[in-house]
C-alpha positions, 0 to 999 in steps of 0.5 A: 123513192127514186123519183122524189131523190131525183126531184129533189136533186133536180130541186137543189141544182136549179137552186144552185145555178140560179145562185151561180147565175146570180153572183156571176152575172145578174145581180148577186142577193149579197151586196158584198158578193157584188162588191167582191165581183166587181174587182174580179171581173176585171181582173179575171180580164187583166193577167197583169193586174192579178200578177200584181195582186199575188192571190193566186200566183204559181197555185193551182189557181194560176190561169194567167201568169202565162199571159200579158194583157189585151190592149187592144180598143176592143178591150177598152170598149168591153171594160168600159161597158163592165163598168156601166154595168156594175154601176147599174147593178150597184144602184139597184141595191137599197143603201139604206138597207146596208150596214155601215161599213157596206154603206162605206164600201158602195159609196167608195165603189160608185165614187169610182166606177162614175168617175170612169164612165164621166172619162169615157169622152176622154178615154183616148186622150192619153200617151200610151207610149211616153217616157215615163210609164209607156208601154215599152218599159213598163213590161219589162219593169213588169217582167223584172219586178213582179213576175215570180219565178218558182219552179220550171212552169214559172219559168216556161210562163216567163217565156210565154209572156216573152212571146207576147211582147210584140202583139201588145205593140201591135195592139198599142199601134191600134190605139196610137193610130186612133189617137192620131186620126183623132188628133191626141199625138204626144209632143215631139219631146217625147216621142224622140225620147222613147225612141232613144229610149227603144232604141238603146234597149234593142241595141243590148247584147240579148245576155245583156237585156233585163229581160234575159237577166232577169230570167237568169238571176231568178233561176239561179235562185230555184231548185232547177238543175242546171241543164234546164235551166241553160235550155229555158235561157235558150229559148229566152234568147230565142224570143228576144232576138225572134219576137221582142226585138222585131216587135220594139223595131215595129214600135220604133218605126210608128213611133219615128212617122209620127215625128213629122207631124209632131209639135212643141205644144205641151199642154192638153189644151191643145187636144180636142175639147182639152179644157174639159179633159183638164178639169176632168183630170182635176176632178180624177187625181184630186176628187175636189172640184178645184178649177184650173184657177184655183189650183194656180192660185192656191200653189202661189199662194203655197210657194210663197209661205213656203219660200219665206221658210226656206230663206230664213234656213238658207240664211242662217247656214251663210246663204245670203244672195240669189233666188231660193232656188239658187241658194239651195243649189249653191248648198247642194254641191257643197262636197260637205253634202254629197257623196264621192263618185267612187266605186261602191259608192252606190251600195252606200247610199242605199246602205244609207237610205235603209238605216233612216227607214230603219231608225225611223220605224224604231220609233213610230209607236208614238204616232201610230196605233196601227202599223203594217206587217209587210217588209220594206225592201231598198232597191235601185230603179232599174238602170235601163229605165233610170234616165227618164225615171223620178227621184225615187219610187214604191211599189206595193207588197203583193196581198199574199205577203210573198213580195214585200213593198219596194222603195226605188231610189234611182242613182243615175247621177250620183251629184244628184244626191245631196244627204240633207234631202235624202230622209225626206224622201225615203219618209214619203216613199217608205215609213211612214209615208207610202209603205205604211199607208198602201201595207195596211190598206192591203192587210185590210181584213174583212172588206172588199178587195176593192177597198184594198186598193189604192185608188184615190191619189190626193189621199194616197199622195197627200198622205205621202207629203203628210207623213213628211210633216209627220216625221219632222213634227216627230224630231226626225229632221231636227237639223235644220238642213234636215228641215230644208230638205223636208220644205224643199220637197214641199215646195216642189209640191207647191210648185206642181200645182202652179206648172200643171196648171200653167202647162194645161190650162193656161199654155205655159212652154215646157220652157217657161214650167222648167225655168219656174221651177228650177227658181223655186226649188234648186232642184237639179236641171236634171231632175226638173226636167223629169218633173215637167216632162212627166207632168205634161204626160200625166196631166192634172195628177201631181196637183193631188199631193199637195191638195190631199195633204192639205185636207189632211192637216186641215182634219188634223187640226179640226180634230184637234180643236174639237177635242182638245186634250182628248185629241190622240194624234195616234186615233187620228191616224188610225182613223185616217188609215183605217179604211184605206184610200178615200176620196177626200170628202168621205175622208172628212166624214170619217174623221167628223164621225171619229171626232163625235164618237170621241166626245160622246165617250168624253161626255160619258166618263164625265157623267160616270165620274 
């Protein structure tokens, strides 16, 4: 009997481990098993991606908010060969053999693991330290914005990451010396402005720094008695002086050599083989296979219809003479539309921007079916960063539900707010632009986590210009200055598409982009600056938003043809959003299946009747 117990047991371990081998490192039996490995193991490697997720922060499960990421070339190599690998595994599976919803889910997951391996020629042909997104202040973003601080241990994380700061420098240099050797060096405008930027940022008082402040502020929030706490803000002070510092002045020091070899070419045509790292970034951001030609002549074509609307508002409020740009200026400093640069004026203008989104959210259940359940939470981008920071950004609801979404309105300039162009901007970042579509994306329930994520920008970003028409069409902007402000933001749109294109393929000066779209926009010098700037370190990805958005309405208005007064505005949205982020030909195939489902049920009720 002992033996046939132990045979048994001996039976059922096997089994268990060849399952166990299976879902970890061969091809798991259950296809969505592989869907869901496929995220985990790469987030398994990137303590900062999980962090952002949420899952498993301060919970026995919590092995890594203690940690910042590997970013070293190592790395890249190793995340690069997972990603071949799953592809592979992924292929393996029958298609045919899966239910629809998985059919969905691999062909969404192999869109993006190719497209990863098609960039592995240009995996270096990036600016890891820029002005916009580098390294040195996205941590500290990071630190102030997504690590949680609970108790004393996540506090004791906080400061080990602190310690960390100055070997992902060291590993950033790695990369920058490759990318030098191989002749991907940033223009020198950039290079000058982190260095202002780092520079600035070692000069604060360490008590000063967000990084203490931080620390401070979130402790003050927790149930941890007072000497601790002076002890971990302590030791705070002592990573900060003793190992953050020293490791900005070492970024600072390869950072300034590069200044001698530095030029004011902008575009990435000048980067080896650039012309085939434009197109490819084209085909990453926007998933069409738009040439950079066609990109130019559709954002003409955009810019035109679109400023022939803007005059006629402009001449209607007594703006009669300049460019549209000018005009638009010229209506922006009237003191009728802005705000006094008064003491407490700043906490006005986001008491301002919570009430659009609140009035607006009131009034959505005509539109949308489906709404997400995650707050929205008005903040001021972080002070230390704002200079070289957009108009205003949103940041994702964690997937527990712990951390609401983040809509940052940078207020560095207080004559850059005009109040006609304040709704427009608060519908794209908030309600119902990205805080509805990336929250019910996370809220998805019974799909792989990989489809919880917002991976395809002209969906995500052609959603967010969308929902600006939507709010107009809804009678939120029925002032026509409203409706300026709404077309302007369409227009700066347009225009990306024409200065990204002439920037990177067809060897526009940061000058000639800057000059083109102030004359088109009357945005601030400030702001198109931000803009140009950021385009040239981003290239290909400010052409998604119009192009999504324009596929968007072109389903819209297919659907609303086929079906005629079956046509709900409210299923069309849901249909939309109901599966998260899409390239943008599987998006049209979801709404060409919603439209023939529709009428079949159409053609059915006539039959019953």
């Amino acid at each position: 009997m002992k033996k046939i117990i132990l045979r048994t047991l001996a039976v059922i371990l096997l089994i268990f481990s060849w399952w166990g081998y299976k879902l970890v490192w061969g091809k798991p039996f259950n296809v969505n098993h592989f869907f869901e490995r496929a995220l985990i193991t790469f987030a398994l490697e990137d303590p900062e991606m999980l962090t952002q997720l949420g899952m498993i922060e301060n919970t026995f499960l919590d092995f890594h908010s203690d940690d910042l990421t590997d970013r070293s070339m190592a790395f890249d190599e190793k995340m690069m060969g997972k990603i071949k690998q799953n592809l592979a595994t992924l292929r393996s599976y029958d298609l045919e053999d899966l239910n629809a919803s998985q059919q969905l889910s691999y062909r969404i997951l192999e869109y993006f693991l190719q497209t990863m391996v098609d960039g592995e020629a240009f995996q270096y042909h990036s600016y890891p330290v820029n002005q916009l997104f580098g390294v040195q202040n996205n941590l500290p973003s990071f630190m102030e914005s997504m690590h949680r601080i609970e108790d004393e241990g996540s506090a004791r994380n906080y400061l080990s990451r602190l310690s960390q700061i100055d070997r992902v420098f060291e590993q950033t240099i790695e990369g920058l010396q490759h990318r030098q050797d191989i002749g991907v060096v940033p223009p020198r405008f950039v290079i000058e402005k982190v260095l202002t930027e780092m520079r600035g940022f070692i000069e604060t008082p360490v008590q000063e720094n967000i990084l203490y402040e931080t620390l401070s502020r979130k402790l003050a929030e927790t149930e941890v008695d007072s000497t601790t706490i002076a002890e971990l803000l302590a030791e705070a002070e002592e990573i900060i002086t003793g190992d953050v510092y020293p490791g900005y002045r070492v970024l600072i020091d390869f950072m300034a050599g590069q200044l001698d070899i530095a030029t004011t070419e902008n575009g990435v045509w000048k980067l080896p083989s650039g012309e085939e790292f434009y197109q490819y970034t084209l085909k990453l951001f926007t998933s069409t296979d738009y040439t950079p030609d066609d990109i130019h002549a559709l954002g003409l074509s955009e810019v035109a219809r679109i400023e022939k609307q803007m005059l006629s508002i402009l001449r209607d409020e007594g703006f009669t003479s300049g460019t549209v740009g000018a005009r638009v200026q010229a209506l922006q400093k009237d003191p009728r539309f802005q705000y006094p640069d008064t003491a407490g004026v700043r906490d006005q203008i986001m008491a301002d921007y919570q009430a659009i989104l609140d009035e607006i959210d009131a009034g959505m259940d005509r539109a949308f079916n489906l709404r997400p359940e995650s707050g929205l939470e008005v903040l001021r981008v972080p002070e230390f960063k704002e200079e070289t920071a957009p108009g205003a950004y949103y940041q994702p609801p964690s997937m527990d539900g712990k951390r609401p979404g983040k809509f940052y309105a940078n207020l560095r300039d207080i004559s850059e707010i005009s109040k006609p162009f304040m709704r427009t901007l608060a519908y794209h970042e908030g309600i119902p632009g990205h805080h509805y579509q990336i929250s019910i994306q996370t809220e998805l329930q019974n799909v792989p986590m990989i489809r919880r994520l917002p991976l395809f920008t002209a969906y995500t970003e052609g959603w967010g210009l969308y929902a600006e028409r939507v709010a107009w069409e809804l009678g939120f902007q029925d002032d026509p200055l409203d409706n300026l402000g709404r077309l302007q933001a369409e227009m700066m749109r347009a225009v990306r598409l024409v200065v990204d294109s002439g920037l990177h393929a067809k060897r526009w000066t940061r000058e000639k982009a800057i000059d083109y779209m102030l004359e088109k926009t009357g945005m601030s010098e400030s702001d198109v600056v931000t803009e140009i700037e950021r385009y040239i370190v981003m290239p290909g990805q400010a052409t998604a938003y119009k192009v999504g958005m324009l596929k968007i309405l072109e389903l819209r208005e297919k659907a609303r043809t086929a079906l005629g007064e079956a046509f709900d505005i409210r299923e069309f949205h849901t249909t939309v959003l109901q599966n998260g982020a899409l390239p943008l030909t599987m998006l049209e195939e979801q709404v060409d299946d919603y439209i023939r489902k529709t009428l079949e049920t159409q053609e059915q009720l006539r039959r019953d009747s």
